[in-house]
C-alpha positions, -999 to +999 in steps of 0.1 A: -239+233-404-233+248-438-255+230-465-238+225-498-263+243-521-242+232-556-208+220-567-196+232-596-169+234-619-148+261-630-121+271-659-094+253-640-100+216-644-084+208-610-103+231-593-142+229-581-163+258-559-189+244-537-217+271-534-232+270-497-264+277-481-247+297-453-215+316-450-184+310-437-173+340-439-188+376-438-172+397-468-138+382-464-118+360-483-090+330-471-061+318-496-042+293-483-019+275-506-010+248-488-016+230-460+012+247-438-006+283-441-037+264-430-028+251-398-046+281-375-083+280-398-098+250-384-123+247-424-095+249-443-070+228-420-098+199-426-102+204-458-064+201-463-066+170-441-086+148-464-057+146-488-050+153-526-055+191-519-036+215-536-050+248-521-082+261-507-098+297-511-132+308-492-153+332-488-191+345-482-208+316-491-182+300-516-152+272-513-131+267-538-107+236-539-081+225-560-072+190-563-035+178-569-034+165-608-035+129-608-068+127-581-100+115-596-129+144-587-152+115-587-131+098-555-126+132-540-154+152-540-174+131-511-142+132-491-144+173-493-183+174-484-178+159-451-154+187-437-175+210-451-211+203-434-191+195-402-186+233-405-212+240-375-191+257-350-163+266-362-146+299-352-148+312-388-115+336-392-124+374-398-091+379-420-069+364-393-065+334-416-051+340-451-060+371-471-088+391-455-107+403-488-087+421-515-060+439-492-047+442-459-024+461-432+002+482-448-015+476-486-046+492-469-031+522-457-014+530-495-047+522-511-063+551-487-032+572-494-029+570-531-052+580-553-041+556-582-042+525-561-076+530-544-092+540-584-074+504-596-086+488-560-121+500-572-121+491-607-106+456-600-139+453-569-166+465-597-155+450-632-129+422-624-138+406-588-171+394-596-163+372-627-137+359-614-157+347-580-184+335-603-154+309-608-144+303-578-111+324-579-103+360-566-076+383-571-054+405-545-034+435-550-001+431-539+018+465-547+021+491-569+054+500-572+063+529-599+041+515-628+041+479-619+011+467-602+016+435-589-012+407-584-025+376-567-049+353-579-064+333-553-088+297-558-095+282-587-074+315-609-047+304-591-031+280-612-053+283-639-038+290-677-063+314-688-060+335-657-017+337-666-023+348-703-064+359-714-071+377-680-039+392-671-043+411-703-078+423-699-072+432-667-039+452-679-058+464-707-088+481-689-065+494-665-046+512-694-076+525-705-093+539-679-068+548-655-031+548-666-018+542-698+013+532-685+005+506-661+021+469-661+002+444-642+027+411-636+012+380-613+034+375-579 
């Protein structure tokens, strides 16, 4: 039974990340932005099931949950800490349900095959990914097509404001600068 360790809050107002003493997942991360695209992962279906849930994001030993605007954290936060201690059990998804880390199936394959893709993929993992999961967010490649690189945030970056303007362009910015100068990263 995971043990919530800490709660805490992130950039996003509406959004908390519950830091566990166990993992529900092993180097993978689940998006799920609503409660539809949560109906096969039994944590996240729960979580979705207590109500006033906007989206859910989890992985290692993170959850990250946003609340829909006009819920009160104070009302909803012991709702969420029951379906995630009744956690014991469950058949945690190994990228099955939602977005298996950063990438997967075809998007895999390209990073492999294209140079370009698998230096951004690495950049993104060493200078981007860990700040942003230190919030309770991630972010996805989607595609690279011609100069465009398109994203994904995930958790709390999801529908966060400074993830749309401040971060988008750092994260364009160092991607000029140390890999293409032509490069336009846009949000999916």
């Amino acid at each position: 039974m995971p043990k919530i360790a800490d709660i805490q809050e992130t950039p996003n107002p509406n959004a908390v990340k519950f830091i566990l003493k166990e993992p529900v997942s092993f180097g993978t991360s689940h998006s799920f932005s609503d409660a539809e695209s949560a109906a096969d992962d039994e944590l996240a279906r729960s979580i979705f099931e207590v109500g006033n849930v906007v989206s859910v994001f989890y992985m290692d030993k993170m959850i990250t949950v946003e609340k829909t605007d006009d819920a009160e954290w104070d009302e909803v936060l012991p709702e969420l800490a029951v379906p995630i201690r009744a956690a014991e059990g469950l058949s945690v998804s190994n990228g099955n349900g939602g977005a298996a880390r950063s990438v997967g199936g075809a998007l895999a394959a390209a990073i492999d095959d294209d140079p370009k893709l698998r230096e951004i993929d690495a950049l993104l993992d060493e200078r981007i990914r860990p700040y942003l999961a230190s919030d309770g967010g991630w972010l996805e490649i989607v595609e690279l097509v011609g100069q465009t690189l398109k994203i994904r945030y995930q958790g709390a970056c999801g529908s966060c404001p400074s993830s749309l303007t401040g971060t988008l362009m750092a994260i364009e910015n160092m991607i000029r600068e140390e890999i293409d100068p032509d490069i336009e990263v846009v949000v999916t």
